[in-house]
N, C-alpha and C positions, 0 to 999 in steps of 0.2 A: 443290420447295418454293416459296413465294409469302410476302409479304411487304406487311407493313400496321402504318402507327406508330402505338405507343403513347401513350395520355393521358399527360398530366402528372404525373397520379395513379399512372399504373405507374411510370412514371422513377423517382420518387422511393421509392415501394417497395422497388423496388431496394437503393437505396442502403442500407437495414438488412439489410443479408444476415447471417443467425444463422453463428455461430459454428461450424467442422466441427471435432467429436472429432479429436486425432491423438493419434499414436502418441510414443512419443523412441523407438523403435526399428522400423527395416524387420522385423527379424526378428518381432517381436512379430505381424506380421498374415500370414496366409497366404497360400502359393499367389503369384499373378500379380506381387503386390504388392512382393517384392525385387528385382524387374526395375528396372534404370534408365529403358531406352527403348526400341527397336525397331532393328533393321538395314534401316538407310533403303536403303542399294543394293539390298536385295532387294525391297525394300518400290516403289522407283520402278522395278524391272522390273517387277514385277506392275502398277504405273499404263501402263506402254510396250506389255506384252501387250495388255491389254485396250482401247486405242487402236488396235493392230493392227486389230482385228477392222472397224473402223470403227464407223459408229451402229449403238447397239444399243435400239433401241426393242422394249417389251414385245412380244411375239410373232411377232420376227423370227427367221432363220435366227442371223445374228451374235447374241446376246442367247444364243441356243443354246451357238454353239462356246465365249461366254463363259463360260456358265455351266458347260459341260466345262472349262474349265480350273482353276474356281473348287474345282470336285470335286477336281481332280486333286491342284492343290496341298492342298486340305485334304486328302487321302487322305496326300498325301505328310509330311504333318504329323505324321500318326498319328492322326485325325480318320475317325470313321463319317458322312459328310455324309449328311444326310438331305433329300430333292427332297419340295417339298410345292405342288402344281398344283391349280391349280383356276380356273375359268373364271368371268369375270364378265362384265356389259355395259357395256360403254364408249359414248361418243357417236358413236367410228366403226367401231361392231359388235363383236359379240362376242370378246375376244382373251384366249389361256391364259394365264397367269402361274403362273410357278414359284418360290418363294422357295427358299433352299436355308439351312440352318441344321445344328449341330453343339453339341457339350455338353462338357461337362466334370465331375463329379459330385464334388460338396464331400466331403468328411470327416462333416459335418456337417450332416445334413436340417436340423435347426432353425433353423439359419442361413439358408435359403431359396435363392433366385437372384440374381443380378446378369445381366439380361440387355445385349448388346449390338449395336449393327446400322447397316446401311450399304443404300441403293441401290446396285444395279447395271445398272438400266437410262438408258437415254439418252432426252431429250425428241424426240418426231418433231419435224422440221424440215423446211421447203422447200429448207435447203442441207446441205451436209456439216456434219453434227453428231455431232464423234467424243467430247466432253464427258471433256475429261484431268484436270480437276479436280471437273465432278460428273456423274460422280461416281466415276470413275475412284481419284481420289486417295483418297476413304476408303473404297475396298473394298482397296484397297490394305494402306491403313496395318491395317484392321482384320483382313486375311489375317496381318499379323505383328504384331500385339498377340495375337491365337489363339495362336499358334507361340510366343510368349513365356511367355505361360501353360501354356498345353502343357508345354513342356520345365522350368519352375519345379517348385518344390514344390507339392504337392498344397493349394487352400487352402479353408480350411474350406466357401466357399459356392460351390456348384454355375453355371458359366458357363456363359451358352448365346448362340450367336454368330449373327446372324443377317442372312443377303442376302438384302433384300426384290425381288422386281419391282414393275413398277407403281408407283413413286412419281412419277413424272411425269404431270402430265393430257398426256390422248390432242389437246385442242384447245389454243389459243393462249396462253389463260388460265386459271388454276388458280382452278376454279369447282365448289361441290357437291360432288358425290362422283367426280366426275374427276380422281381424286387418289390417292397412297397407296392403292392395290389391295392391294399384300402386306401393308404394315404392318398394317390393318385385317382383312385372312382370320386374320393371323398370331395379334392379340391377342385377336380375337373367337372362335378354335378355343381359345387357352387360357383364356378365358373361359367357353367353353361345356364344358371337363372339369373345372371348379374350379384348375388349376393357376395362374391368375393372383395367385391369395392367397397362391401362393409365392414371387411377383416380387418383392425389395425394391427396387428399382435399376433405370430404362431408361437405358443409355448411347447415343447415337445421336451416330454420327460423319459431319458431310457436308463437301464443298468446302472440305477443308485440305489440301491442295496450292498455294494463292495466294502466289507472289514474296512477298508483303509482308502477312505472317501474322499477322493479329490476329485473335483468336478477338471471334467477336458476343457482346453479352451478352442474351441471348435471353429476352424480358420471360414469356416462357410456363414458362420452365424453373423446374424446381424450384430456390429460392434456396440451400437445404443443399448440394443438388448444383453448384450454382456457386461455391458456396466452397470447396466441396472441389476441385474442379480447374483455378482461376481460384487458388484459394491456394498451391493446391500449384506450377504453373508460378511463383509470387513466391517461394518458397523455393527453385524449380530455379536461380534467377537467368533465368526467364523471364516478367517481367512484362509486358514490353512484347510480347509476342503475347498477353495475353486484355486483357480489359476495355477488347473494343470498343464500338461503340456501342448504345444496349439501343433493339432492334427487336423485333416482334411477329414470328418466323419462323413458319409455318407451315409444317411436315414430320410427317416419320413419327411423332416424338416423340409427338405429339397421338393418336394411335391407341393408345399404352398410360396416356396419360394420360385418355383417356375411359374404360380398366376401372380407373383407381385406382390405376394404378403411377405412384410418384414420377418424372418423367425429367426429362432435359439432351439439349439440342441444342448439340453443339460443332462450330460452324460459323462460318468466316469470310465473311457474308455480302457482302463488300467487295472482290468481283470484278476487278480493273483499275480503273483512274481512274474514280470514278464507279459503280462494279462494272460497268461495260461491257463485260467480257469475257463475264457471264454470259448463257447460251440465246442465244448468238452463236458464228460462225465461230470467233473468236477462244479459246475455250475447248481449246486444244493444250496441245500436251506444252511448246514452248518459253516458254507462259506459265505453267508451273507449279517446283516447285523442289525438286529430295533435299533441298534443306537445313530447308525447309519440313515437310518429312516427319518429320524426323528430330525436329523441334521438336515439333511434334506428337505424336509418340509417347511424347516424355520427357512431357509433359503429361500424357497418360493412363494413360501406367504409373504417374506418380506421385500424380495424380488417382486411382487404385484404391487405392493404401496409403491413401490420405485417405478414402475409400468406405467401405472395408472396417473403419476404424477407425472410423468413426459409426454403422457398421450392427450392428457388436454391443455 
């Protein structure tokens, strides 16, 4: 992801964020949405696995065994994961990229989709770049928001989960189209069969794993959807991890928001002191935190009963 600040004029936009429908009751919305939060200890195994592997840059061997594992756990979920490759040109040659993605089918066609997604590849580097928090920590967290839903009740709108490759550029800086490879095969295939008009919702989880977890409030994102999950953490008694400071992120989000789907970037772009950990050495497992995880998750389980109550 890359990053560039907002006018004065977006700041203050912000601040009228519309009102999200809720519910007075969990039970009232389907599916995912009675979940409290997630099981962070499995949730920071799956960030420690995939650190294992070391750098996993698009079209590496590691990026490979990662993405076998990514199978496996969703297999073990009870998940038919689906491998979706395809090759593009980067600036330093042509390299495959696999996204890998999984469903869940609503009750309810009418209702549409809620989709959601995470990087899992690592930026190339000149040094060791084993990246615990990005982006390690939200394929993590979003391996067990999948599993949460999973195992819930069945709810009316159809989930589809998705590990992009390629969201990191291949060179120094995030320039052009050397960027989000997956995201953009991803939204441009469901674009090109008409399925995009089924999307109501992109949820995109990156680098929430940070000691000291304040969600960004991200000037690109759709405002409905930051009320709904920036509100809902102020009713968990977690206000003080979102409404950080509102930056221009640029990520995956942007690729379903160029075919017309509403999305949210939930991202702590505030790295270490200064965000100095990030597309640095320092981006390890001892700068990252379960507790962190665990925040995060009640966020977005609770952020989906708030989703799921605006969308019908």
């Amino acid at each position: 992801m890359s990053l560039s600040f907002p006018s004065g004029a977006v700041c203050s936009a912000l601040i009228l964020s519309l009102a999200c429908q809720t519910t007075s009751s969990c039970d009232k919305v389907g599916g995912s949405a009675r979940a409290t939060g997630v099981d962070a200890d499995r949730a920071w195994a799956h960030l420690e696995a995939q650190v294992a592997f070391g750098p996993r840059p698009s079209g590496s061997a590691e990026i490979e065994a990662c993405r076998k594992y990514l199978e496996a756990e969703l297999k073990a979920i009870g998940f038919t994961p689906q491998r979706q490759s395809f090759k593009d040109k980067t600036p330093v040659g042509e390299i495959e990229f696999t996204n890998l993605w999984a469903e869940i089918p609503g009750t309810d066609p009418k209702q549409g989709w809620i989709v959601m997604g995470s990087h899992y590849d690592t930026k190339r580097m000149p040094f060791r770049f084993v990246g615990a928090n990005d982006a390690a920590s939200s394929t993590a967290l979003l391996l067990e928001v999948a599993r949460e839903i999973h195992k819930g009740p069945r709810s009316p709108f159809t989930y589809r989960f998705v590990f992009f490759d390629g969201e990191e550029a291949t060179l120094p800086e995030w320039a052009g189209q050397d960027n989000t490879y997956g995201s953009r095969h991803h939204a441009a295939e469901l674009k090109r069969v008409g399925d995009h008009t089924l999307i109501r919702a992109f949820v995109l989880l990156d680098m929430v794993g940070d000691k000291d977890l304040r969600l960004t409030r991200d000037s690109y994102s759709d405002r409905r959807l930051i009320d709904c999950f920036f509100g809902a953490a102020r009713k968990l008694g977690l206000g003080a991890h979102v409404d950080g400071k509102a930056l221009e992120i640029r990520d995956d989000h942007l690729s379903f928001m160029a075919i017309g789907v509403p999305s949210i970037d939930l991202i702590d772009f505030e790295y270490g002191p200064h965000n100095s950990y990030w597309h640095t050495a320092d981006d390890v497992v001892a700068n990252c935190s379960k507790a962190s995880l665990a925040i995060a998750g009640q966020i977005v389980m609770g952020g989906l009963v708030e989703l799921e109550a605006l969308l019908r």
